[in-house]
C-alpha positions as CSV (number, residue, x, y, z in Angstrom):
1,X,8.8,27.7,13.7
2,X,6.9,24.6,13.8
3,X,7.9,21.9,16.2
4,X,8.0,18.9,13.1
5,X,7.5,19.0,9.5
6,X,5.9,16.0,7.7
7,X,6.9,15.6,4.2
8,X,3.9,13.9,2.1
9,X,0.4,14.0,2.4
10,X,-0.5,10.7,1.2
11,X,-2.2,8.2,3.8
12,X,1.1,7.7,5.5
13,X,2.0,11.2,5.8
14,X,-1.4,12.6,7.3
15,X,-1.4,9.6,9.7
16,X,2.0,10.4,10.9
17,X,0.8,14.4,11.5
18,X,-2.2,12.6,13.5
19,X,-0.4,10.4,15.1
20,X,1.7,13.2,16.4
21,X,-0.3,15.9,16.8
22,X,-2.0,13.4,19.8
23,X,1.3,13.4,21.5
24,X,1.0,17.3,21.7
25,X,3.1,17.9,18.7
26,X,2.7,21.1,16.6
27,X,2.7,19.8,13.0
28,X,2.8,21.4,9.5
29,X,2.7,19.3,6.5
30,X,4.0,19.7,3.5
31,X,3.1,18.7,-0.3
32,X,3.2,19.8,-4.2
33,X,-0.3,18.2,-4.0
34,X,-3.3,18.1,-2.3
35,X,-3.8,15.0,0.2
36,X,-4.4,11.9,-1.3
37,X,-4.2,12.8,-4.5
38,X,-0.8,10.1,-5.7
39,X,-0.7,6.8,-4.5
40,X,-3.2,7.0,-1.9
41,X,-5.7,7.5,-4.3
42,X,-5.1,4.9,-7.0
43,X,-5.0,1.8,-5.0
44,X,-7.4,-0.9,-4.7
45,X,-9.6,0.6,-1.4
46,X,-8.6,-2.3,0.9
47,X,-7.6,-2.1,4.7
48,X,-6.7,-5.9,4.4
49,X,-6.5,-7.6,7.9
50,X,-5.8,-11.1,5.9
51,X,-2.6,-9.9,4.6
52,X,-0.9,-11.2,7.6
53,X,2.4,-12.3,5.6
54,X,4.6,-9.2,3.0
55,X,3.9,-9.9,-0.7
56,X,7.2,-12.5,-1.2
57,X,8.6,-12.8,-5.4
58,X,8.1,-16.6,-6.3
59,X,11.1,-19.1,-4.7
60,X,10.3,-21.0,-8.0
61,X,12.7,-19.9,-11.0
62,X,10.0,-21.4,-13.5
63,X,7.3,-18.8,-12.3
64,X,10.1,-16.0,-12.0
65,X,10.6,-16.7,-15.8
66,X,7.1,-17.2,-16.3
67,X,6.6,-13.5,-15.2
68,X,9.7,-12.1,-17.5
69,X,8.1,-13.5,-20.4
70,X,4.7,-11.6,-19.2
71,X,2.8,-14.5,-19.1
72,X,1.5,-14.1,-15.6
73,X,-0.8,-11.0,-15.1
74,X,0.9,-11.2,-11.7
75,X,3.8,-8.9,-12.7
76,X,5.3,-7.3,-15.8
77,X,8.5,-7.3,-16.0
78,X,11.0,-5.0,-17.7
79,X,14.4,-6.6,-18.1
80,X,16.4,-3.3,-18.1
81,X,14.6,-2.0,-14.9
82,X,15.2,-5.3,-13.0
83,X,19.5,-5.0,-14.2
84,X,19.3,-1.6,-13.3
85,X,18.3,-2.1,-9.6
86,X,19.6,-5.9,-10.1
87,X,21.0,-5.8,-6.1
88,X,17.8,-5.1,-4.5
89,X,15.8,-7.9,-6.4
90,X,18.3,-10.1,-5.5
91,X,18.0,-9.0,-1.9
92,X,14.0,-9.1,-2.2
93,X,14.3,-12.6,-3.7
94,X,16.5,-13.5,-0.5
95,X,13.8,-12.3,1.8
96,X,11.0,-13.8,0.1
97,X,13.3,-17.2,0.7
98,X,11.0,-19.2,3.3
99,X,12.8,-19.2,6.6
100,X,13.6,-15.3,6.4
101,X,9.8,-14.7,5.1
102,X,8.5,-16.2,8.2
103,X,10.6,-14.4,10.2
104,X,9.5,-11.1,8.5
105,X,5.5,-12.4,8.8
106,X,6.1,-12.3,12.7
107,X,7.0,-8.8,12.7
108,X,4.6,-7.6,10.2
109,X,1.5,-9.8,11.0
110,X,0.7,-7.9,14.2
111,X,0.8,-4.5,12.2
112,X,-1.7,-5.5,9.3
113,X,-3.5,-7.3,12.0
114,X,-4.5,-3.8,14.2
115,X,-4.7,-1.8,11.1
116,X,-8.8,-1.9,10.9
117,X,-8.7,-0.6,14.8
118,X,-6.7,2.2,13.7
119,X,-8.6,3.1,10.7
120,X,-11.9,2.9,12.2
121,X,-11.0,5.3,15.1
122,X,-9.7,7.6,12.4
123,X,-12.5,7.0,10.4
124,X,-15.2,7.8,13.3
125,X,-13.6,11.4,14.0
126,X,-13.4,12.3,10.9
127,X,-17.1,11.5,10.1
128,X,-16.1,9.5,7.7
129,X,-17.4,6.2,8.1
130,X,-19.9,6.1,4.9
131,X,-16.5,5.7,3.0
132,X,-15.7,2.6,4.3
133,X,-17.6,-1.0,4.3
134,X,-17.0,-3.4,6.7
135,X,-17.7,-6.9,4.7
136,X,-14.7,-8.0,3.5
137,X,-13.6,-9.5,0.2
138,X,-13.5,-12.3,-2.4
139,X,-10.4,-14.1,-3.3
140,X,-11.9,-15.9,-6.3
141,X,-11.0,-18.4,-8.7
142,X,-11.5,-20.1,-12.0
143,X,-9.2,-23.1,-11.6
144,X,-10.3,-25.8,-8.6
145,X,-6.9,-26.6,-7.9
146,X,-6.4,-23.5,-7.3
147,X,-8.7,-22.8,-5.0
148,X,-8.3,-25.7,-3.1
149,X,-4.4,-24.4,-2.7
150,X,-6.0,-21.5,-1.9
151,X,-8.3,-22.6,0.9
152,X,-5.3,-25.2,2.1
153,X,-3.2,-21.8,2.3
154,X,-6.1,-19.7,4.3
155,X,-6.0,-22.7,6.6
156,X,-2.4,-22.4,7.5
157,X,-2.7,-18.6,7.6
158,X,-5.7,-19.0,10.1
159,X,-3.6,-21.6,12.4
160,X,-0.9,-19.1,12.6
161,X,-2.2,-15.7,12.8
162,X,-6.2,-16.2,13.6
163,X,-7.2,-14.9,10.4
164,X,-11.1,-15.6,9.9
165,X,-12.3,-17.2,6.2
166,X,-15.2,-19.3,4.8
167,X,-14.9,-20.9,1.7
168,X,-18.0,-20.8,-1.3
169,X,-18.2,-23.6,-4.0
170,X,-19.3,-21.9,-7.6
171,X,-23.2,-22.3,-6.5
172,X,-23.0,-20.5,-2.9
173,X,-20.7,-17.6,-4.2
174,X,-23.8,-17.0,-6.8
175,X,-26.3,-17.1,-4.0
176,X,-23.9,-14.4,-2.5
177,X,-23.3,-12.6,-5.7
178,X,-26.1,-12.8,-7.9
179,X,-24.6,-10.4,-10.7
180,X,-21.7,-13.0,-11.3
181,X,-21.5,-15.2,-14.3
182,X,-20.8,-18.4,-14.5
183,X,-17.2,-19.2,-14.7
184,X,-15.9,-19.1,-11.3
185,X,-14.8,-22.4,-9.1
186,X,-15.2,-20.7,-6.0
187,X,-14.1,-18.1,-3.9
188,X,-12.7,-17.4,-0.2
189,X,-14.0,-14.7,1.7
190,X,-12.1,-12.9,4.2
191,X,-14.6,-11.1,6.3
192,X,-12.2,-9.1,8.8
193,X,-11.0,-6.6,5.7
194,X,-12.5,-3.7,4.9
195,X,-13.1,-1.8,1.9
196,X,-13.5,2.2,0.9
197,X,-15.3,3.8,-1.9
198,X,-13.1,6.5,-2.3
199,X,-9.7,6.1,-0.5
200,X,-8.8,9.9,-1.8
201,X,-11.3,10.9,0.1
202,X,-10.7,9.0,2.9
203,X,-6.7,10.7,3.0
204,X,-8.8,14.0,2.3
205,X,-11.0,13.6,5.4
206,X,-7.9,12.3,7.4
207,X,-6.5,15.2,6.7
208,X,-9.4,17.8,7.5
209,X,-9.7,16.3,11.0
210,X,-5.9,16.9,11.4
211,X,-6.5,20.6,10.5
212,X,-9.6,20.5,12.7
213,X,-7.1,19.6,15.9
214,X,-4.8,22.4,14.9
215,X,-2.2,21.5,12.0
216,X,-1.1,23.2,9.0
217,X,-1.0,21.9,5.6
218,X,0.7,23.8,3.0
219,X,1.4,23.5,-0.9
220,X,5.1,22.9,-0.9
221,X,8.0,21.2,-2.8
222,X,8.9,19.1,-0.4
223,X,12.2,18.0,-1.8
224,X,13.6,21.5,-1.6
225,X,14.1,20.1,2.0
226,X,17.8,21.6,3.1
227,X,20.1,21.9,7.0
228,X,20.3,25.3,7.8
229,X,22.3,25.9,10.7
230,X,20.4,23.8,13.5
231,X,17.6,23.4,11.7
232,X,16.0,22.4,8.8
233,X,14.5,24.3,6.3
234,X,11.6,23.8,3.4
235,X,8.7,25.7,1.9
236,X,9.9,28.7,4.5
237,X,8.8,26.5,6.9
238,X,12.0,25.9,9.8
239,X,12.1,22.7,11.9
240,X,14.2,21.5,14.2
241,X,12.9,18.0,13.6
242,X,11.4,16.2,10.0
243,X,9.6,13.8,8.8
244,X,9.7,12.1,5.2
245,X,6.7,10.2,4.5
246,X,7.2,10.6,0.3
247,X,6.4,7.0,-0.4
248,X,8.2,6.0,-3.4
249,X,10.0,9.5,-4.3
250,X,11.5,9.1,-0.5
251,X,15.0,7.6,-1.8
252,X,15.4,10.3,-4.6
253,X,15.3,12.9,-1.5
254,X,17.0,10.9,1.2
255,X,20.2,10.7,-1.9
256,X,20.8,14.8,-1.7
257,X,22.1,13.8,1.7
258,X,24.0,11.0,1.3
259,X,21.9,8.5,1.9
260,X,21.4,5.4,-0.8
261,X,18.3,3.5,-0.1
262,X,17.6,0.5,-2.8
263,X,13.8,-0.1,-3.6
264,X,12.2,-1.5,-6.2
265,X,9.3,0.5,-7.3
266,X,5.6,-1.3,-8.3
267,X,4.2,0.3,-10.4
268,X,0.1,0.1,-10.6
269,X,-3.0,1.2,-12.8
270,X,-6.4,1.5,-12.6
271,X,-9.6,2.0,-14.7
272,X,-13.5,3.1,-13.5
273,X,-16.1,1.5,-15.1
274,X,-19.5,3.0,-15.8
275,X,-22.9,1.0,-15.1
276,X,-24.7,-1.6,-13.0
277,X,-22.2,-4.0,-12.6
278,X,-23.9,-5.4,-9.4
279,X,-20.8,-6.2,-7.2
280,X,-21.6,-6.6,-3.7
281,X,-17.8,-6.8,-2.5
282,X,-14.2,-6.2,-3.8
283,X,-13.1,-9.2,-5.1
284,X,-9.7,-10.1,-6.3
285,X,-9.8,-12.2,-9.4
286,X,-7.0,-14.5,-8.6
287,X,-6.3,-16.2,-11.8
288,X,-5.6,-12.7,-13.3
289,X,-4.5,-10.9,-10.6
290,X,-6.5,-7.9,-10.7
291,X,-8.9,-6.3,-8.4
292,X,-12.3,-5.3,-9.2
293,X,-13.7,-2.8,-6.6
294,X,-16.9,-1.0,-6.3
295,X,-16.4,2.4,-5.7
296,X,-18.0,5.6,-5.9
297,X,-16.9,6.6,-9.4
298,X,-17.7,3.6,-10.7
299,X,-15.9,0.2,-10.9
300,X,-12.4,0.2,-10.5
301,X,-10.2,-2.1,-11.8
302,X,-6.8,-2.1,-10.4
303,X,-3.5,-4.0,-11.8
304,X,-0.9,-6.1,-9.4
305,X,2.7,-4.9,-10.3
306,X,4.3,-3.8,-13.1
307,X,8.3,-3.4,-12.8
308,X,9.1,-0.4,-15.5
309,X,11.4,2.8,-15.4
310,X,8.1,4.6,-16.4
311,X,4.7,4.2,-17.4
312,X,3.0,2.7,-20.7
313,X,1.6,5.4,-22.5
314,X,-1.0,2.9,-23.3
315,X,-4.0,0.8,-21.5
316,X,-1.1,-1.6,-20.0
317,X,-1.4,-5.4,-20.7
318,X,-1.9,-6.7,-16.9
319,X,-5.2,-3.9,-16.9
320,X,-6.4,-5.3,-21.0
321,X,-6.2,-9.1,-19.6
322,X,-8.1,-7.7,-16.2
323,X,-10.9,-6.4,-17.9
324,X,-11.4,-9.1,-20.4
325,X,-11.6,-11.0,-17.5
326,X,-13.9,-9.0,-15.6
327,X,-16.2,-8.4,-18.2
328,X,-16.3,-12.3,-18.8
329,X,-17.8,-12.2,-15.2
330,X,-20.2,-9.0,-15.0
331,X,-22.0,-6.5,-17.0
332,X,-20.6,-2.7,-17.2
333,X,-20.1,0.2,-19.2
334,X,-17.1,2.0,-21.2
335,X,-13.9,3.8,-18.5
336,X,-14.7,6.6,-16.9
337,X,-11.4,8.2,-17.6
338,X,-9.5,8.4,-21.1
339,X,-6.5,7.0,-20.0
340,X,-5.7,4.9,-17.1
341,X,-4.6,5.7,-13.5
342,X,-0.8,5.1,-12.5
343,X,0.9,4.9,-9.5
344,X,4.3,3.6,-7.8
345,X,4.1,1.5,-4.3
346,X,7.6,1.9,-2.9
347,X,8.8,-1.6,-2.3
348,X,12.1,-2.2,-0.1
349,X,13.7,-5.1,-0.4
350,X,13.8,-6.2,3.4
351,X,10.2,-6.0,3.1
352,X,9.2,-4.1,6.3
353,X,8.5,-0.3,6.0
354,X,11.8,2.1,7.1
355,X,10.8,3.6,10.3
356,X,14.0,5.6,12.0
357,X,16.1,8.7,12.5
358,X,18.5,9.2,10.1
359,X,21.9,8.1,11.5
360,X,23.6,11.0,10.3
361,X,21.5,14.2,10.5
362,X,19.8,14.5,13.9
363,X,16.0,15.0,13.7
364,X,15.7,13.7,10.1
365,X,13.1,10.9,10.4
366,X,11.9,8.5,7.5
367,X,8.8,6.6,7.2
368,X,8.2,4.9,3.9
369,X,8.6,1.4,2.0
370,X,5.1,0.3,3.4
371,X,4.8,-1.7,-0.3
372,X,1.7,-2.6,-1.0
373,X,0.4,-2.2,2.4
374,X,0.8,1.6,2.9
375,X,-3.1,2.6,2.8
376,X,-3.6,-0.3,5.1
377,X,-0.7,0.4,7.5
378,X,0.0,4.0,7.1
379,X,-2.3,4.5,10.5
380,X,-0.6,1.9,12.5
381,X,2.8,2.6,11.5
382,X,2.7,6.3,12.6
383,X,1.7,5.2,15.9
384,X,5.5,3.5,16.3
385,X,7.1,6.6,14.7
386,X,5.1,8.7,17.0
387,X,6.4,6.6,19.6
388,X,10.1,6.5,18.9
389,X,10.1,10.3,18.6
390,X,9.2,10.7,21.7
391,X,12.5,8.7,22.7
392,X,10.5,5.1,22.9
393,X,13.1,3.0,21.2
394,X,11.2,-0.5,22.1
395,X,8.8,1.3,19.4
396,X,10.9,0.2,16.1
397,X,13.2,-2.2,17.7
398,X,11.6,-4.7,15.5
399,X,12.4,-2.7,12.3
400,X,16.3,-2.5,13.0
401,X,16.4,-4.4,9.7
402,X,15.8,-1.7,8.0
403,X,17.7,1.0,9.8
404,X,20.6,-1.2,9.2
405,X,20.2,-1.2,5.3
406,X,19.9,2.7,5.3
407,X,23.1,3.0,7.8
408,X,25.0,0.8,5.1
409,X,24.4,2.9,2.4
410,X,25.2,6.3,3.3
């Protein structure tokens, strides 16, 4: 019987087995999928130090409505998805209100903010350093305004929290980025944030290491996760103690026990391009609000937030309006793949990821709703689970937020 079961094998589920299996733990982990292979794979490739403060909805009703009607590239909205799950936007939108967003920011600042420590520790046992650069990024724009908002906010940001930018006018970001059209303002680069070519593989080699030191990782449906007796049962694995770490299908599996979680699922997509395109760093387009990243397949252009029940079947409009804009900027080839990449970031309303024991089944533990920040925090995150498991409650006394919401709702 293995001492704890970790349920998902995505960045934060193979951190968490890591993070454990330090303590002494004996760990098996289970998925339908290899590691990496869902949301882990399909995000952007950044391990962003600068993202000291939770993504927040607009406090300004004209840009809310500006998004319903699709016409920001920021987020697609559909109407039936938000009525459907209409109580937690409305307690997002209360948490993105200013006063309770800087509160949040102080608890979530010193996570993002040790997050390239954790990672590069991970990343020098498992020999896997050639999948990461250590550069930083581009936050560019078209509009000047913009980017003098922009550099006013990195200012603020920087007084607060310490995090390190330089500004570029349009003619030093082309010294910098020679491949570049003309078209761009300027950009901000955040030099503490690091990028991977392949964040798959970076789960993948994660996950070797962890097998390496000992653990298990089996194929498994993880949701076939039962209480038998005085101990849990799944995959014919038995455990007295449990971890879920599904990212966004956590709720769906938390429900068959009683347990109602509100989240509002992001959806995401991606394309890889083919050719030269010459990009030295990631850079976030910020006018269109899509990501171009270098990566090893090619380059990958990755979508903000779409708010659907499912996926479009078709290229999506946020990714249409990101290459257009991309290719008005650099030179590339057709997609790599026929159809583009999806995937959901599991988004809870309170804003900070769910780290706890469940309050009514001893030794079921959750640790999802990372948002957009679960490649980036997955590492850092399963240190404080780690911890608390080990009966240090100081660990996650700063996520009682959280625990609070799931306690309501069972």
């Amino acid at each position: 019987m293995a001492e704890i079961v970790i349920l998902g094998a995505g960045m934060v589920g193979i951190t968490t087995a890591l993070a454990l299996q330090e303590r002494g733990h004996v760990c098996i982990v289970v998925d339908k999928t290899a590691p990496g292979q869902e949301t882990s794979y399909g995000n952007a490739g950044l391990i962003q130090s600068e993202a000291v403060e939770p993504y927040a909805l607009p406090g300004n009703p004209v840009n809310l409505i500006r998004m319903a009607f699709g016409l920001h590239n920021a987020v697609s909205l559909e109407a039936g998805y938000v009525l459907r799950n209409l109580r937690a936007f409305v307690s997002y939108w209360v948490s993105s209100q200013k006063a309770r967003h800087a509160d949040l920011s102080r608890s979530w600042a010193p996570l993002v903010q040790a997050a390239t420590t954790h990672h590069g520790l991970l990343a020098e046992a498992a020999n896997a350093n050639h999948l990461i650069k250590r550069d930083g990024f581009w936050e560019a724009y078209r509009d000047p305004r913009r980017l003098l908002r922009a550099v006013q906010d990195a200012e603020r940001r920087k007084a607060a929290y310490g995090a390190g930018f330089r500004s570029y006018d349009s003619k030093a970001l082309l010294a910098q980025e020679p491949a570049l059209k003309s078209g761009l303002a300027g950009a901000i680069h955040w030099p503490d944030t690091w990028s991977c070519v392949d964040p798959g593989a970076l789960v993948t080699a994660y996950a070797s290491l962890f097998v390496q030191r000992g653990g298990t990782i089996i194929r498994g449906d993880a949701t076939s996760l039962e209480r038998t007796r005085s101990v849990w049962r799944v995959a014919g694995v038995e455990s007295e103690r449990v971890v879920i770490a599904l990212g966004p299908w956590t709720p769906q599996l938390l429900a068959k026990f009683g347990y109602m979680v509100p989240m509002i699922s992001k959806r995401g997509y991606h394309f890889h391009f083919r050719g030269e395109h010459g990009l030295q760093r990631p850079m976030l387009l910020s006018d269109d609000s899509v990501v171009l990243s270098p990566m090893s397949k090619g380059l990958r252009i990755a979508t903000a937030a779409e708010l659907s029940q499912r996926p479009s079947l078709n290229p999506p409009r946020q990714l249409v309006r990101g290459e257009r804009a991309a290719r008005a900027l650099l030179d590339f080839d057709e997609p790599v793949e026929e159809r583009p990449w999806n995937g959901t970031r599991p988004c809870l309303p309170g804003m900070l990821p769910m780290i706890c024991e469940a309050p009514h089944h001893p030794g079921l533990w959750v640790h999802f709703g990372h948002g957009h920040q679960g490649f980036t925090l997955g590492p850092v995150t399963a240190q404080l689970l780690a911890r608390a498991m080990d009966g240090e409650p100081s660990a996650i006394n700063e996520f009682n937020g959280s625990k609070s919401t799931f306690q309501g709702n069972h």
